[in-house]
C-alpha positions in Angstrom: 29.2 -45.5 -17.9 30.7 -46.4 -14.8 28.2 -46.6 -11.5 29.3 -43.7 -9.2 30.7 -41.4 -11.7 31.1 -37.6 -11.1 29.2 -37.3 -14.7 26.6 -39.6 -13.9 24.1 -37.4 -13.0 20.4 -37.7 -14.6 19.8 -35.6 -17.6 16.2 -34.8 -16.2 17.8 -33.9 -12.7 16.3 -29.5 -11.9 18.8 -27.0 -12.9 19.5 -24.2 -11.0 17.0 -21.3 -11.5 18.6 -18.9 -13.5 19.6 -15.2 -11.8 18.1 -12.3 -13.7 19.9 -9.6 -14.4 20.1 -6.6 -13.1 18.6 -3.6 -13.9 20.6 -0.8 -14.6 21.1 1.7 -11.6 19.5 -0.6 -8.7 21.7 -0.6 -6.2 20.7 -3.0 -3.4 19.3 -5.9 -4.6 16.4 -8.2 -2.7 19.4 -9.7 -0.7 21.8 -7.2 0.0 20.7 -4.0 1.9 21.9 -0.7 2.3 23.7 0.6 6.3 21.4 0.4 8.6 20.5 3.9 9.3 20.0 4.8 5.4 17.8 1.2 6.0 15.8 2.8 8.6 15.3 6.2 6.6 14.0 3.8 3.5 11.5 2.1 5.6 10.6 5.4 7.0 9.7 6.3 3.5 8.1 3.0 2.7 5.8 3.3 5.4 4.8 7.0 4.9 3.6 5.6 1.2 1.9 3.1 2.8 -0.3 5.0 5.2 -1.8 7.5 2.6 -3.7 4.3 1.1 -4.2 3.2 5.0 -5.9 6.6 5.6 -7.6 7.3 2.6 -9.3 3.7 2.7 -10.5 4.7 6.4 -11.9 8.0 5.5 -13.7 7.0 2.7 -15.8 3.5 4.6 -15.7 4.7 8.2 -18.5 8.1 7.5 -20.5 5.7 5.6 -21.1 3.2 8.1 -21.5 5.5 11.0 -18.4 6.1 12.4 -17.0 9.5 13.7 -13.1 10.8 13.9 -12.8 8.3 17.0 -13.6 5.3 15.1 -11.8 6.4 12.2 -8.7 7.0 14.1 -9.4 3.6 15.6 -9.9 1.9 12.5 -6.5 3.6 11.1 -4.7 1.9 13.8 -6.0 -1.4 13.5 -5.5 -1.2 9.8 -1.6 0.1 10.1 -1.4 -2.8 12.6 -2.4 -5.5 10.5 -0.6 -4.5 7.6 2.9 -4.2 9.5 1.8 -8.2 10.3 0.9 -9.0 6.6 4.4 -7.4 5.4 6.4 -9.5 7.6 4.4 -12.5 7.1 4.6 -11.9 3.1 8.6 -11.4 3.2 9.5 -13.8 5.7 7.0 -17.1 4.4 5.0 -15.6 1.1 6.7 -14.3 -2.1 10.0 -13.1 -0.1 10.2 -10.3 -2.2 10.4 -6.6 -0.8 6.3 -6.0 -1.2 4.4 -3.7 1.2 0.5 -5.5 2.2 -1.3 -3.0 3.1 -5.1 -2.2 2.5 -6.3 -2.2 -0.7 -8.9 0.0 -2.7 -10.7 -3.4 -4.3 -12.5 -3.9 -1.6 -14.3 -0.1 -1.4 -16.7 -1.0 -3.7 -18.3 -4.1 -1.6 -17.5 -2.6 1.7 -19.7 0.9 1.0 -23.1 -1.5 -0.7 -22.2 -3.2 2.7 -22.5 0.1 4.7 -25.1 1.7 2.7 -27.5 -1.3 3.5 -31.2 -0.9 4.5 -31.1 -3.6 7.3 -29.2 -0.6 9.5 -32.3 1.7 8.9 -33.7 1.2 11.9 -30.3 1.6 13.9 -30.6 5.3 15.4 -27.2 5.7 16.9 -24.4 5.7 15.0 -21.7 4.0 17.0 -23.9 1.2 17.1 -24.7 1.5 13.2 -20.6 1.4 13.1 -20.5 -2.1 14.8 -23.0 -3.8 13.2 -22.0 -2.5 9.5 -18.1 -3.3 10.4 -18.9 -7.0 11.9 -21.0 -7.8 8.7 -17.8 -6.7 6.5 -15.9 -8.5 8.9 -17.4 -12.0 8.1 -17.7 -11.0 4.5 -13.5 -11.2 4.7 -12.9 -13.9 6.3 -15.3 -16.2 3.7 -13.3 -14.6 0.7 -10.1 -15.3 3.0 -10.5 -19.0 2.2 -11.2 -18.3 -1.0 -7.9 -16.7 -1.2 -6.1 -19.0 0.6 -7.9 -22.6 -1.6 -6.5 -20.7 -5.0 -3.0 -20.1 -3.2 -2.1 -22.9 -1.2 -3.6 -25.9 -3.2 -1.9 -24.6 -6.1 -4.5 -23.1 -8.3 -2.6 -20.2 -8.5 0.3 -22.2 -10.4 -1.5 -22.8 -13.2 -2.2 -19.8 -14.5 0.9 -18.0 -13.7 2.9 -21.0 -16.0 1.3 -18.4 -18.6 3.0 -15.3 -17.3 5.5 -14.9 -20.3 6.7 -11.1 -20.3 3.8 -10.5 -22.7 1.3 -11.9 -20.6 3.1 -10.3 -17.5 2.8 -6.4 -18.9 -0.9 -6.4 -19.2 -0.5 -7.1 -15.6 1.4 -4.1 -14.6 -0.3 -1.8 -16.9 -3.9 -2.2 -15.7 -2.3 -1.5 -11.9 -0.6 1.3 -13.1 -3.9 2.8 -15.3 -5.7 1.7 -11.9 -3.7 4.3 -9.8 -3.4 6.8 -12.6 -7.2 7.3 -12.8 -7.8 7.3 -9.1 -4.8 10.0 -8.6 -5.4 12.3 -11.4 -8.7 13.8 -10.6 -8.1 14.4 -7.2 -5.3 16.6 -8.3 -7.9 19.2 -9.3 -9.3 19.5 -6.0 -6.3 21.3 -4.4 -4.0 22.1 -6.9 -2.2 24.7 -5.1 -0.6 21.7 -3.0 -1.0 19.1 -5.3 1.1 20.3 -8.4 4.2 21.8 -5.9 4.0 18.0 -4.5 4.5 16.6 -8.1 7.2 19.5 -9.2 9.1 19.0 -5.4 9.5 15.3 -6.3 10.5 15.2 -9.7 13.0 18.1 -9.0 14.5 16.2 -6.2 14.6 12.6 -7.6 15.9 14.0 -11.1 17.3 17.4 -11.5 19.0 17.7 -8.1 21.5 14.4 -8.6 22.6 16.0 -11.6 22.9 19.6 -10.2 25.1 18.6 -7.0 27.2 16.1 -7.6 28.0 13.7 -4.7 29.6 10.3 -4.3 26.7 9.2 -2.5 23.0 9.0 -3.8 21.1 11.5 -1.5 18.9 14.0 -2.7 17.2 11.2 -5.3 16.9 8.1 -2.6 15.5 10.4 -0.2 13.3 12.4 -2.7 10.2 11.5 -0.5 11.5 12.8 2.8 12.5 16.2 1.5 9.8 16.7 -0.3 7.6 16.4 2.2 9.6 19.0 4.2 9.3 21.7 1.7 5.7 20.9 1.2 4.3 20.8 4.4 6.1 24.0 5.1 4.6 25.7 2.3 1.2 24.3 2.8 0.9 25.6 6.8 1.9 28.8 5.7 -0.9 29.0 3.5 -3.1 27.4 6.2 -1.4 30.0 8.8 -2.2 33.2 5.9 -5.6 32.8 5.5 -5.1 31.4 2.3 -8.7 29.4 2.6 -10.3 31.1 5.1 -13.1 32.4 2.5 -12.8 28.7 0.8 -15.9 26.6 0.8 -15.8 23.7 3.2 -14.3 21.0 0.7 -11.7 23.7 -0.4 -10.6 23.7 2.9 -10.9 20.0 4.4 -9.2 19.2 1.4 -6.1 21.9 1.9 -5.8 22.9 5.3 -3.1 21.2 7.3 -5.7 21.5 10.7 -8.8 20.0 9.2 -8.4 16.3 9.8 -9.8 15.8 13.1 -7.9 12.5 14.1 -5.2 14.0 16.3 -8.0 15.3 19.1 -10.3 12.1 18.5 -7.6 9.5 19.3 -6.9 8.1 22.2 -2.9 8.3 23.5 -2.3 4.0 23.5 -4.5 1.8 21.9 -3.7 -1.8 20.9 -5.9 -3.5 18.5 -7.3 -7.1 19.2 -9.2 -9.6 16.9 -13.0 -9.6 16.9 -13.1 -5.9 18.7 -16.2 -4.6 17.7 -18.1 -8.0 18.2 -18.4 -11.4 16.6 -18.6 -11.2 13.0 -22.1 -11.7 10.7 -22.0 -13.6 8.0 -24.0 -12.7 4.8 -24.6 -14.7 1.6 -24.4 -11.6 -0.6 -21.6 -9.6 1.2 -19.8 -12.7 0.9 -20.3 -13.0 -2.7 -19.2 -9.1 -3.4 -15.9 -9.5 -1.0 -15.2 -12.5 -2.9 -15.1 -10.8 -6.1 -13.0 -7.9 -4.9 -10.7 -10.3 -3.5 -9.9 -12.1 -6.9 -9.2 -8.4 -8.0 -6.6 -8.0 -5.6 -4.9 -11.3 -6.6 -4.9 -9.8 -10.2 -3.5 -7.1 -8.8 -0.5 -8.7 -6.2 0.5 -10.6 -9.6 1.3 -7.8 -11.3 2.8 -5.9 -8.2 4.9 -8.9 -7.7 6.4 -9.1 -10.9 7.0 -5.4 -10.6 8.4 -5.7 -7.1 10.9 -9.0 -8.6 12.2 -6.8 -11.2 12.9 -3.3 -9.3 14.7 -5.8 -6.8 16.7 -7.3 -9.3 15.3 -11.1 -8.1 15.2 -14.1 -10.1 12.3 -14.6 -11.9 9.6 -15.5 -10.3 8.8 -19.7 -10.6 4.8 -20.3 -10.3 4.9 -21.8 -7.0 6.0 -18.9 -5.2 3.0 -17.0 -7.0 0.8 -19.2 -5.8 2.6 -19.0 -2.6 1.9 -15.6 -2.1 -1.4 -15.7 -2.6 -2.2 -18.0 -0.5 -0.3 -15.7 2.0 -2.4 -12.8 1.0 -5.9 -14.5 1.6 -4.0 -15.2 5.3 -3.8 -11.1 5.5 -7.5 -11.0 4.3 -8.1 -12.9 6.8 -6.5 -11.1 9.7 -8.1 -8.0 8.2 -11.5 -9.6 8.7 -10.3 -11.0 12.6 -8.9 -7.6 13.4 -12.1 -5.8 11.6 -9.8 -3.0 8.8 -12.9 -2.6 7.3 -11.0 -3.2 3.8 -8.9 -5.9 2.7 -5.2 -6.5 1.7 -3.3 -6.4 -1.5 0.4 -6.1 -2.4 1.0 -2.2 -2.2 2.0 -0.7 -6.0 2.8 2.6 -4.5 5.3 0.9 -2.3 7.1 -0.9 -5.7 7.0 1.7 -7.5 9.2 3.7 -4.5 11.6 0.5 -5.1 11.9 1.9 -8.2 12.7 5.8 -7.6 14.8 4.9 -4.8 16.5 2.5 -6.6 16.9 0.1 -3.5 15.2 -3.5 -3.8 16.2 -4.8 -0.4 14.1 -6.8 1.4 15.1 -6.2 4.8 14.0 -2.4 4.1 10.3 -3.0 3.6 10.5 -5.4 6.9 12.2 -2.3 8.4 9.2 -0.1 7.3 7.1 -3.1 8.8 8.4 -3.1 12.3 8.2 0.6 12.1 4.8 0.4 11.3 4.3 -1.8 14.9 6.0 0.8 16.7 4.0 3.4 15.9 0.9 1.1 16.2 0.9 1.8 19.7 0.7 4.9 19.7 -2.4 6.3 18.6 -2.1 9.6 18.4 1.0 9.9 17.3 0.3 7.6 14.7 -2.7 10.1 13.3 -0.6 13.1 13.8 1.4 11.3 11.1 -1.7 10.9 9.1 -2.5 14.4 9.4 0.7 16.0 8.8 3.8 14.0 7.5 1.2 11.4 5.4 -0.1 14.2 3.0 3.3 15.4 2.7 5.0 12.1 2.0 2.0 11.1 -0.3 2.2 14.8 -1.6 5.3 14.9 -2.4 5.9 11.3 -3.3 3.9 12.7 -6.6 1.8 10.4 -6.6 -0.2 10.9 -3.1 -2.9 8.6 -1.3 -3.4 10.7 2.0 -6.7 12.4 2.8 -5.4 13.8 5.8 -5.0 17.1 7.3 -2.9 18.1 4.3 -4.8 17.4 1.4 -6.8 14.0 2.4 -7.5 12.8 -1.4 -5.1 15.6 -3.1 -2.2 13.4 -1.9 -3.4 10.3 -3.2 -3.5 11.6 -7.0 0.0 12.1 -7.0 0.7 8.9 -5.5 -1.0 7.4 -8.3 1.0 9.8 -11.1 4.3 9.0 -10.3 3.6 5.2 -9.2 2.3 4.9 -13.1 4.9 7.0 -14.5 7.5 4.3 -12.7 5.7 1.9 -14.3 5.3 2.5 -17.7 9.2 1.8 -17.8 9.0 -0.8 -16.7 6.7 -2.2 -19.0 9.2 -2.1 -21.5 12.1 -3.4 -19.5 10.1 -6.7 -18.6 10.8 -8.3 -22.5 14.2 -7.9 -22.1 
């Protein structure tokens, strides 16, 4: 063979990776994005997803550690802050796939043994209880950060996702998904005159609707989130305003009422979060050891959310260096959570893929959309918690699947959250061997 051929490249030489294809029905890929006001509207609803887990998490660990409506508003704002940071670190340098990080549920577990401690016994006031519970979960994040960040970014990682065959890779999914589903279902119960509308209002908008009106545009199902949460909100302060609860016990009502939250009056007007704000962190032996536990559940977790999140985007498969990529980029947003003090740390949202999915729209300038959305609102405290209060319970509410335990149903939201984010995935499941 002649030297300098055009044929005379190397048998061995690295093909290009091969381009997936698509699902049926996506319509915007992770490259290619929809106008820029529908953009905005999607990241509108990808950050409305995003802040019933970001509220929920807060309300559960803040009570327990001491902490009253101020610090819980306080803590939500630091935590929406941090995540709009993680998302646009993950999409512009991690996985560079259209994944929401936000805060995760993993990390409730550790965080409340944390809380619950008896070496805060002899602490009397609470906002001092608050501080020293939050800097010892602080330090307790940023050890399993670098735990995070050693299995991601020195390639441990890789190894084990060279194993992620589809049959390996649906196991993955499937636990999320049966993770969600458990957490959302029995929260249904406790408001189920909100919570079942939610679910009905969703699935009539994202499925019966489309077929009912016919448009050459994809409305009614894109934005199935947005109206949902209209006509639920709607219908849930009318209850509120009839004296639907009024003779409710106190749960029956916290759980209901859309003027039972508390965060609105409790926050302050501007607030912008800073790293090490309640103090310099402690660092525990045991906290660590529990954080670093939860944090090897939320790599479990990413996985499968990536893989989800690859496929509803219609993205090449994806190679086990950018796995291990994105997990070391998570255990840099577990560490931010501990600088910044969330109280919880982060994981790749599932809610947030499986909206990729009903929407139909993988694009990856969307979520960094929702991101810088996130950033402007940030600032903004109370307007940010009148979100939580109001449009978070609807958007989780109706999103079917909700995660808020705001005003409108704080937990009630959440379950459907979880039911339709495991309903989205179950398909997918099946779609991941072909």
């Amino acid at each position: 063979m002649a030297a300098g051929g055009g044929n005379g490249g190397k048998s061995d030489d690295f093909q290009p990776f091969p381009v997936k294809d698509q699902l049926p029905g996506v319509d915007f890929c992770v490259c290619t994005s929809p106008s820029w006001p529908e953009s905005i509207l999607h990241g509108f609803q990808h950050y409305l997803v995003m802040l019933g887990t970001t509220v929920i998490v807060s309300s559960t660990i803040v009570p327990l550690m001491g902490g009253g409506n101020k610090e819980k508003a306080e803590v939500i704002n630091t935590l929406l802050f941090v995540s709009g940071l993680n998302t646009l670190l993950q999409t512009f340098f991690g996985t560079r796939l259209p994944v929401v990080i936000g805060g995760s549920y993993v990390f409730i577990i550790p965080t409340v043994s944390i809380a619950l401690s008896s070496r805060y016994s002899f602490l009397t006031d609470p906002n001092e209880r608050f501080k020293e519970s939050m800097r010892d979960v602080q330090g307790a994040l940023i050890v399993a950060s670098f735990f995070t960040m050693t299995i991601g970014f020195f390639g441990f990682w890789r190894v084990f996702a060279r194993f992620f065959s589809p049959l390996a890779a649906v196991p993955l999914v499937i636990l999320t998904g049966l993770g969600l589903y458990s957490h959302g279902f029995p929260q249904l119960a406790r408001c189920i005159e909100v919570g079942l509308p939610a679910l009905i209002a969703v699935i009539f908008f994202s499925q019966y609707i489309p077929h009912l009106i016919k448009s050459n545009r994809a409305i009614f199902d894109r934005f199935a989130i947005l109206f949902s949460i209209v006509v639920i909100w709607v219908y849930a302060e009318i209850l509120t305003a009839a004296g639907a609860y009024d003779n409710s016990v106190s749960k029956a009502q916290f759980s209901c009422r859309t003027d039972r939250s508390g965060l609105t009056s409790a926050a302050s007007w501007i607030r912008v979060p800073y790293p090490l704000q309640w103090g310099r962190p402690s660092f525990h032996a045991g906290d660590a050891v529990s954080v670093i536990a939860a944090s090897f559940a939320a790599i479990i977790e990413s996985t499968g959310t990536f893989i989800a999140a690859s496929r509803y985007a219609s993205a090449t498969p994806i190679p086990p260096s950018v796995h291990s990529r994105g997990v070391g980029w998570l255990g840099v947003a577990i560490l931010l959570n501990g600088l910044f003090g969330t109280g919880t740390g982060s994981t790749a949202s599932v809610e947030n893929a499986g909206l990729l999915g009903l929407t139909r729209v993988g694009s990856r300038r969307v979520v960094q959309i929702s991101a810088l959305k996130i950033w402007c609102y940030f600032g903004f405290n109370t307007i940010t918690n009148c979100c939580c209060s109001v449009l978070c319970p609807l958007c989780l509410c109706c999103f079917s699947w909700s995660r808020s335990p705001s005003v409108l149903q704080p937990k009630q939201l959440q379950n459907q959250v979880y039911t339709g984010i495991f309903s989205l995935h179950r398909p997918f499941n099946i779609s991941i061997f072909q």
